[in-house]
N, C-alpha and C positions, 0 to 999 in steps of 0.2 A: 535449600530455600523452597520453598512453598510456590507450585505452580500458579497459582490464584495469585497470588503476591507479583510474580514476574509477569506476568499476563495482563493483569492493570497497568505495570510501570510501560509497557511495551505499549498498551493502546496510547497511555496517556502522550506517551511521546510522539508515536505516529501520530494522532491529534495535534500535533505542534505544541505542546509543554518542552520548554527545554529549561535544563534542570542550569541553576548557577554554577560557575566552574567552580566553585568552594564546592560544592557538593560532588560534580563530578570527579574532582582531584582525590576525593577523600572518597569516593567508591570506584576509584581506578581499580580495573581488574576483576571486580567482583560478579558476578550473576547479576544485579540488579544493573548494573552498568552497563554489559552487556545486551539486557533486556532491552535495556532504554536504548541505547545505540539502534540495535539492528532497529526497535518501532523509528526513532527518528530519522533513518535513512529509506525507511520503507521495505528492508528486509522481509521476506517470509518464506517458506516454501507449501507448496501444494502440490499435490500427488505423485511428491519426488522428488517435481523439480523447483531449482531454486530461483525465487526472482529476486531483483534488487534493481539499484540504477541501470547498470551495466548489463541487464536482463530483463527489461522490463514485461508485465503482463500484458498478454495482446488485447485490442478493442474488444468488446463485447459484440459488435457485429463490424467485423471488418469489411462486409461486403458493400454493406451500404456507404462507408469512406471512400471504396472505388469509384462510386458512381457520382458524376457530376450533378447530373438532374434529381432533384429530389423530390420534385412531384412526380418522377416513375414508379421511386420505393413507396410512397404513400399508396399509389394508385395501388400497386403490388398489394399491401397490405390493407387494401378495404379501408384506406383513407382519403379523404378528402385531401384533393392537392392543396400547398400552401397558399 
């Protein structure tokens, strides 16, 4: 199967397309199935490792989640407090 092909069904899914279960009953097993699975569960890996539910990616700035006051990280960052 043609990576460009599996690669669309995977975004489409993770986008939240879900496929009718006539369709998935009838691509049980196959590459396309699978593609669509891991996108609709949020599967992926990146630089090795694997994330999923049970794994998920960390915050983009998790430091600033620590912090309760959020006019500090502003001030921090040459922003105007809220």
């Amino acid at each position: 199967m043609n990576d460009t092909v599996l690669h669309r069904v995977y975004l489409c899914a993770y986008g939240g397309w879900e496929a009718p279960r006539w369709m998935r009953r009838w691509l049980a097993r196959s590459d396309l199935h699978r593609a669509w699975l891991c996108g609709f569960h949020g599967w992926f890996e990146d630089a090795g490792v694997k994330y999923g539910p049970a794994n998920p990616y960390p915050p983009a700035d998790q430091e600033a989640e620590d912090l309760e006051d959020w006019s500090e990280t502003l001030t921090r960052y040459g922003l105007p407090p809220g």
